[in-house]
C-alpha positions as CSV (number, residue, x, y, z in Angstrom):
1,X,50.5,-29.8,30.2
2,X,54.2,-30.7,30.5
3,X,53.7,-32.2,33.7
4,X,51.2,-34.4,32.4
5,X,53.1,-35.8,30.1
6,X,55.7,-36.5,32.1
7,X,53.6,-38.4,34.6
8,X,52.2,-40.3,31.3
9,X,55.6,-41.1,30.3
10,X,56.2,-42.8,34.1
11,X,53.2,-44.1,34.2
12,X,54.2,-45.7,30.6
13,X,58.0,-46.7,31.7
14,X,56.5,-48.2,34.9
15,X,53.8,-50.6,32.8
16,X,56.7,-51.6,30.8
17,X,59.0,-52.3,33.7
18,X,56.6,-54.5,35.2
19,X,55.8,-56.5,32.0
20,X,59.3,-57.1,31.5
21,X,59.9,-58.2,35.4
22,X,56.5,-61.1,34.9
23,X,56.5,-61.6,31.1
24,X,60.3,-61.9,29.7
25,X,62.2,-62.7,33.1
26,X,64.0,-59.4,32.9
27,X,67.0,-58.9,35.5
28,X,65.8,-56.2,38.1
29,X,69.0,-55.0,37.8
30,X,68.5,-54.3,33.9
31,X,64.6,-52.7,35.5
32,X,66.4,-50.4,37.5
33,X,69.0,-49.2,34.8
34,X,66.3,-48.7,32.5
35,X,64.4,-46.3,35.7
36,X,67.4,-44.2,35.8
37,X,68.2,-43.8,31.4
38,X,64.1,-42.7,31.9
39,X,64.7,-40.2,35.1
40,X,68.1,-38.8,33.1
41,X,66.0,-38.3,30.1
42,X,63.8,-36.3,31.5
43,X,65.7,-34.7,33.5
44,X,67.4,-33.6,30.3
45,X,64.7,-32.4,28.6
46,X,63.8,-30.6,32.1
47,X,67.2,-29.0,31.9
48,X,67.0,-27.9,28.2
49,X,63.4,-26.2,29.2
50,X,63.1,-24.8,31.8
51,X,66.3,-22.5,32.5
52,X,67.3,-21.9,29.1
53,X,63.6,-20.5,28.8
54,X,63.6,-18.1,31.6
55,X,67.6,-17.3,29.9
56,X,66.0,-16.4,26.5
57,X,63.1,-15.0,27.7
58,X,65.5,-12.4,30.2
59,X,67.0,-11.4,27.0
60,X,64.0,-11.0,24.7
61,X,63.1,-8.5,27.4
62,X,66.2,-6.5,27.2
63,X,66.0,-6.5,23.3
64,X,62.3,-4.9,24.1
65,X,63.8,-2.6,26.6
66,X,66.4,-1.0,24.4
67,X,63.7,-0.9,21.2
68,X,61.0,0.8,23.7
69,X,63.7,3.5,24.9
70,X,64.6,4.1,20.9
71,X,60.7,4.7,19.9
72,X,61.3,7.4,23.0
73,X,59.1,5.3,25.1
74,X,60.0,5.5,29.1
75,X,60.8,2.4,30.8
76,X,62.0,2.4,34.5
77,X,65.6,2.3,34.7
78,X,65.8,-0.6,36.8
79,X,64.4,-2.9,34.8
80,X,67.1,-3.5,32.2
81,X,69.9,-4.2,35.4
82,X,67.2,-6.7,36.7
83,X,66.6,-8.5,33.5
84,X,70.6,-9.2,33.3
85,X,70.9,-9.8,36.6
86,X,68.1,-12.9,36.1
87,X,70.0,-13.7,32.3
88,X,73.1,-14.4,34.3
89,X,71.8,-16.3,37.3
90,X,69.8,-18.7,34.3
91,X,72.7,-19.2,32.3
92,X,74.9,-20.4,34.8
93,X,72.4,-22.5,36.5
94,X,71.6,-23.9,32.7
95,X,75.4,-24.9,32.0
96,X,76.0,-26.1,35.7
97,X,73.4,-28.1,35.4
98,X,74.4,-29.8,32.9
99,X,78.0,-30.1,34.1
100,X,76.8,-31.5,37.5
101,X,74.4,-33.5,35.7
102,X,77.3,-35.4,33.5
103,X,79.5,-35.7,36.5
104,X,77.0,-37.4,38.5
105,X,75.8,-39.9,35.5
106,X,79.7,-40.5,35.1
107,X,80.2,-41.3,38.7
108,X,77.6,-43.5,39.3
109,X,78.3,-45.3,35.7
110,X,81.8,-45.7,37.2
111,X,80.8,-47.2,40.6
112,X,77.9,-49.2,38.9
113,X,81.0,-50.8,36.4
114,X,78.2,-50.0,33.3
115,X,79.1,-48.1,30.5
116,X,76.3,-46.9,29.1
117,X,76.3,-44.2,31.3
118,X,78.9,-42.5,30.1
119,X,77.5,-42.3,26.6
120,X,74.7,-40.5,28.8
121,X,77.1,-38.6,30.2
122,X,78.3,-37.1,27.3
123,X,74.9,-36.8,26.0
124,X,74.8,-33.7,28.8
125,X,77.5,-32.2,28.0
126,X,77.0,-32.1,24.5
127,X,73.0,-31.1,25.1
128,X,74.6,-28.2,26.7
129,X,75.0,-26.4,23.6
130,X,71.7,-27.2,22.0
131,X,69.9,-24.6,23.2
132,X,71.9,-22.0,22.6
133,X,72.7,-23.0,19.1
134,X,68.9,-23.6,18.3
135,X,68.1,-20.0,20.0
136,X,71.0,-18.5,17.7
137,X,69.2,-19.5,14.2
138,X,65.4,-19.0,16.2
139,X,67.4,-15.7,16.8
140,X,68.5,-15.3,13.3
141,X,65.3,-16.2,11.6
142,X,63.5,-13.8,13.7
143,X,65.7,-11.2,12.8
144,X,65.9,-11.4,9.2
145,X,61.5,-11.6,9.5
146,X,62.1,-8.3,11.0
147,X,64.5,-6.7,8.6
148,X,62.6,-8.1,6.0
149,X,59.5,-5.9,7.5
150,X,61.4,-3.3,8.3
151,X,62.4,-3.0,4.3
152,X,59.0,-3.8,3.1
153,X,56.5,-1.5,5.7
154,X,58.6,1.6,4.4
155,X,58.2,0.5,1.2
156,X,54.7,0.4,1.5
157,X,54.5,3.4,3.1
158,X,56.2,5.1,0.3
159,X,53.8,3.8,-2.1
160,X,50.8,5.5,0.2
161,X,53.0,8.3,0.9
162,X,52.9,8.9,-3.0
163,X,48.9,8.1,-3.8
164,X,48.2,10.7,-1.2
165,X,50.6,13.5,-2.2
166,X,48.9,12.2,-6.2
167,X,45.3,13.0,-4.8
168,X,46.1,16.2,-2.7
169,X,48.2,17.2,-6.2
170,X,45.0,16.5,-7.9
171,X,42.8,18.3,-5.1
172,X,45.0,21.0,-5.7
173,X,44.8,21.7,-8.9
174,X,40.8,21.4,-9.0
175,X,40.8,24.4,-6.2
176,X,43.2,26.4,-9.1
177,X,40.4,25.4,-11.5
178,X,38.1,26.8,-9.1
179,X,39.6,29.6,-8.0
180,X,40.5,30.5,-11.5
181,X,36.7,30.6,-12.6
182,X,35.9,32.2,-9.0
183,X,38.3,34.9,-10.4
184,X,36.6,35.3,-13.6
185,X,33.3,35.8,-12.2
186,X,34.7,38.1,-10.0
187,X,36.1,40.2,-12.7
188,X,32.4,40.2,-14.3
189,X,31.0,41.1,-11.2
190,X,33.4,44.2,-10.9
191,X,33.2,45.1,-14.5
192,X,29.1,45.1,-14.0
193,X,29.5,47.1,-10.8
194,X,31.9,49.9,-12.8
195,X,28.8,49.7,-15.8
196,X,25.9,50.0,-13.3
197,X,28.2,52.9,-11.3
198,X,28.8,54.5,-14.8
199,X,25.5,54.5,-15.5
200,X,23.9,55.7,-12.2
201,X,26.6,58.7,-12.3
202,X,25.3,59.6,-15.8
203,X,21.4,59.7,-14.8
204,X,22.4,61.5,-11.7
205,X,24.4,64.3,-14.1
206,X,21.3,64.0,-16.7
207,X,19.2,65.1,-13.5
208,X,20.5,67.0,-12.0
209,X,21.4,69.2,-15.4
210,X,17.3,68.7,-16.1
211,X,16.1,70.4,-12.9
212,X,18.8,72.8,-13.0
213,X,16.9,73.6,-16.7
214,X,13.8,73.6,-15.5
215,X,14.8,76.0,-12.3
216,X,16.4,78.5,-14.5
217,X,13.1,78.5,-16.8
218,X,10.8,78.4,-13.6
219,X,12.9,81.4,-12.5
220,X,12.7,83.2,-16.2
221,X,9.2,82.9,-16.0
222,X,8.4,84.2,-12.5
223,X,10.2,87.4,-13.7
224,X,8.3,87.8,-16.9
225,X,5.4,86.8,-15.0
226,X,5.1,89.7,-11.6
227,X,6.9,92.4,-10.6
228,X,6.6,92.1,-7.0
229,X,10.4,91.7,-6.0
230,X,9.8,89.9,-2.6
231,X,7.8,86.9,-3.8
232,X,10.2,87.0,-6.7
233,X,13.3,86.7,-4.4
234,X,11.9,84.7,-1.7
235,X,10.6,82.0,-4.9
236,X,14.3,82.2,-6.0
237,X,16.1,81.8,-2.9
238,X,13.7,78.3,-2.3
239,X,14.9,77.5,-5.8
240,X,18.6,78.0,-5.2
241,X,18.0,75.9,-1.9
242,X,16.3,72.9,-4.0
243,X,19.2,73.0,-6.3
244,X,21.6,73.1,-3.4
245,X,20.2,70.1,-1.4
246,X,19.8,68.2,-5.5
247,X,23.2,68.7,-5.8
């Protein structure tokens, strides 16, 4: 896209050039100073792209470095080394640039005998610190965005942290609830057991008393009844052994 407009922009200084050579009687010499303002101007803005972008752009990646390796995230240990290496290299080729730049405008301005050159001249030098003092409030803008999320994110965090730990507090005490009437029915349950257990122990006693009665009368009777011994005995022992196996 950039280069497109760039070829626009000739194509634009060129149309003009040529309507001021055939329409106003423009001095070719005048033509040719107005080629070279256009070249130096975008050569400027060239300069105040391209290298300072690849300059930033090195160390935006060494800020992500060192906030990966704090989150405990592993990141080769030559990368960091290579990202200043390629900061250095762009900084220097940005400043000389613009150094050389100036030097060159003010030479040719000198042998040309102009003097709007100059004024160009210093236009690099002072375009040298542009960038670097736009990046520094882009810098500082970006940071306070982040400090600004950093203070708020927790904050909002907090605020979940405490609905949650409300609700599980809540959860919490309907399980007490529950468990409280899981206790009580327990308790019933236990107290019907000892009743039913109470009772069964009681028939069991009633019963067992009952056939012991009714073993003791059997045997009475038998005696009254026959005076063979033998049966007599043998009719007892089988009732001891009924009352044995009751019991």
């Amino acid at each position: 896209m950039s280069k497109i407009w760039v070829f626009c922009g000739a194509v634009v200084v060129t149309i003009v050039a040529i309507v001021l050579v055939a329409i106003a009687d423009v001095p070719l010499q005048e033509i040719l100073l107005l080629f070279l303002g256009v070249l130096c101007l975008l050569w400027l803005i060239l300069l105040l792209t391209v290298p300072w972008n690849l300059y930033f752009q090195a160390h935006a990646l060494i800020h992500e470095i060192r906030t990966s390796r704090d989150r405990g995230i592993d990141v080769p240990a030559e990368r960091e080394p290579e990202a200043r290496r390629i900061a250095s290299r762009m900084r220097w080729f940005a400043v000389g640039s613009h150094l050389v730049s100036a030097a060159l405008v003010a030479l040719v301005t000198y042998l040309s005998g102009g003097a709007i050159g100059y004024y160009l001249a210093g236009l690099y030098l002072v375009s040298t610190l542009f960038r670097p003092a736009g990046a520094y409030f882009s810098y500082l803008r970006d940071r306070m965005t982040t400090m600004l999320q950093d203070v708020k994110h927790p904050r909002d965090d907090l605020i979940e942290t405490l609905r949650r730990l409300d609700t599980m507090k809540a959860d919490l005490k309907t399980l007490k609830d529950e468990s409280s009437d899981q206790d009580a029915r327990l308790s019933h349950l236990k107290q019907g057991l000892a009743t039913a257990e109470a009772h069964a122990v009681a028939r069991d006693r009633a019963l067992h008393a009952k056939v012991d009665s009714h073993a003791r009368q059997f045997e009475h009777s038998l005696t009254r009844l026959t005076d063979n011994q033998e049966v007599i005995a043998g009719l007892k022992a089988f009732l001891r052994l009924t009352r044995s196996e009751l019991s």
